[in-house]
C-alpha positions, 0 to 999 in steps of 0.5 A: 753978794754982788751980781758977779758972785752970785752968778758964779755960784749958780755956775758951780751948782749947776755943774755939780747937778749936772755931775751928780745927773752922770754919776746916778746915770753910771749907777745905773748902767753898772748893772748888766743884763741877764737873760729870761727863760719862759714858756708852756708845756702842752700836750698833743692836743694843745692842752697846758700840762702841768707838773712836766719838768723843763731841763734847762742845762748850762752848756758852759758849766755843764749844770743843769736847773729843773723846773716844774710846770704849773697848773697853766704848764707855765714855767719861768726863769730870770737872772740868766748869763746872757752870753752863755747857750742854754739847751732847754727840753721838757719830760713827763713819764715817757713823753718828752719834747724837742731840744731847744737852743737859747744862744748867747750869741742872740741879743735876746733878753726875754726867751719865751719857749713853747714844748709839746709832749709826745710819745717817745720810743723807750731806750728798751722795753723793760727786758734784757736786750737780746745780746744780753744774759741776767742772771740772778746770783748769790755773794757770800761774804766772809761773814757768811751774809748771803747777798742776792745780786743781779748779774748782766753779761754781753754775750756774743764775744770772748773778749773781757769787758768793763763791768759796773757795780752799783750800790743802792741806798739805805732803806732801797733795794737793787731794783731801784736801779732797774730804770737806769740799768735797761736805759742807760748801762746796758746799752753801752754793751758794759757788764753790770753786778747790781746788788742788795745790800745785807738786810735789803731785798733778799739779803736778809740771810746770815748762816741759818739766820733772817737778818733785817738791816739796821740803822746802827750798821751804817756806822759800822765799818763791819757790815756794809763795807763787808758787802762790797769787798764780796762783790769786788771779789766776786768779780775778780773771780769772773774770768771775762770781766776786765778788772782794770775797767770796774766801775762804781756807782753808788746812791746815798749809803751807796755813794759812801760805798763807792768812795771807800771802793774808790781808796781801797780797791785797786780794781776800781778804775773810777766811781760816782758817788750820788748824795755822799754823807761825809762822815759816813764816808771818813768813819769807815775809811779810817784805819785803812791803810794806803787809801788814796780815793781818786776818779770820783764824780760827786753829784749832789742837787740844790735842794740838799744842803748836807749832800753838796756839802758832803761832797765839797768836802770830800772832794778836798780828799779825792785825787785827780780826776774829781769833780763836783756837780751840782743840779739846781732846783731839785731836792732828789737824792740817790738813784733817783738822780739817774732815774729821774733826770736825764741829764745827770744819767748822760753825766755819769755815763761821760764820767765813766766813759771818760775815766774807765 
């Protein structure tokens, strides 16, 4: 090879390594930045608080991450959109932390976020507010099961007022609503039917007979769906309640109550149906005639796979509006949703708001 040759082919490996030193730099930058979200919870004293959740919600996509403080009040997330703004806040029991605001608009890779827990002023004390009445009720059904119930009132006004019915799950009871009934409902001056499903608190009377629930009743369409036509009916026989504004709200067993109130009753202006099981949900409305379920807010969280699924797949069957919400990182089912997240208890009360 002459001295010419040999010059032109060190020119053209010099200019493929060159090629090949871009194209890896272009692999390189193909990947975006994301976004980091770190910090400590600690209390008054400056001490690190473990076992705090950190609420961090997604502003764009209305989604909520919940995280749990380590034994250092550590906590940590990565693979954030950095265009997006993130509300960020802490909570242990009665003690929680101001909001703080990850903006998208900052070029601010690494977050680091410190929340000290203080004592807040509960939205109620426990106790029936003032303008309140509660009283405690008795539902019969057609098939004479009694159901206990707990019955608020707005007092004070003559007009009609919309009125919520919440629906625990199996295995509860209604007091597993209490928290979120002083909390939350009460509040917004809406009447409230919360009730023991048969076989449940003290729902266990059938004529003269003391009945426990069964696990083969769930999928009866005989036994709880019979409980909620008695309360249905029973609020349409109260003359202050709205029945163009009845809302339903239920929690695993209770949230296949709410989609079947949902297509059944045309008193249930919208519903919410916390940790729904498809099947349960399909088998017992089957049969029934012109059942359009619609105005559905399905919440379920990461952690459960068969609820989000469940939910996914009842969406497909529920008319305008319906949305599907899910919370990451947490594996509560139920009431538990709204009583032990805050941020899913402001979700339902918009959802409601919105479509009653």
């Amino acid at each position: 090879m002459n001295q010419r040759n040999l010059a032109r082919v060190m020119l053209v490996i010099s200019v493929l390594l060159v090629f090949s030193g871009a194209a890896a730099l272009a692999l390189k930058k193909k990947e975006p930045p994301t976004k980091t979200i770190r910090g400590q919870v600690v209390d008054k004293t400056n001490q690190p608080v473990l076992g705090a959740k950190i609420f961090i919600r997604n502003v764009s996509k209305k989604t909520t991450t919940v995280l749990t403080s380590d034994e250092s009040g550590l906590f940590s997330i990565y693979g954030l959109d950095p265009k997006i703004d993130f509300i960020v806040h802490a909570e242990l029991g009665k003690l929680a932390s101001e909001k703080k605001t990850v903006s998208g608009y900052l070029n601010r890779m690494d977050n680091f976020l410190n929340f000290e827990l203080v004592e807040t002023i509960p939205p109620s004390s426990g106790d029936t507010p003032s303008g309140f009445e509660q009283i405690e009720v008795e539902l019969v059904g057609a098939d004479q099961f009694r159901l206990a119930a707990d019955w608020y009132e707005p007092k004070g006004t003559q007009e009609k007022f919309p009125t919520v019915l919440l629906i625990h799950g199996f295995g509860e009871d209604r007091h597993t609503w209490d928290p979120f009934i002083q909390s939350y409902l009460l509040p917004k001056g809406w009447g409230v039917l919360n009730i023991d499903l048969r076989g449940h608190g003290r729902s266990t009377s059938k004529g003269n007979e003391k009945v426990q629930a069964q696990p083969s009743w769930i999928m009866d369409p005989n036994q709880f769906p019979a409980d909620l036509e008695a309360a249905v009916n029973w609020l349409k026989s109260k003359k202050r309640v709205d029945v163009n504004r009845i809302a339903c709200i239920g929690g695993g067993l209770g949230a296949d109550l709410a989609y079947l109130a949902s297509g059944k009753f045309e008193e249930i202006r919208t519903a919410v149906a916390l940790s729904s099981t498809a099947e349960i949900s399909q088998t017992w409305a089957r049969g029934i005639q012109n059942f359009q379920p619609h105005s559905i807010l399905y919440i379920a969280t990461q952690g459960d796979p068969p609820g989000l699924d469940s939910s996914h797949q009842l969406e497909k069957l529920t008319g305008f509006p319906v949305q599907v919400r899910v919370v990451l990182n947490s594996n509560l089912k139920g009431s538990k949703l709204v009583c032990d997240i805050p941020e899913v208890s402001q979700l339902v009360l918009e959802w409601i708001q919105k479509s009653m």
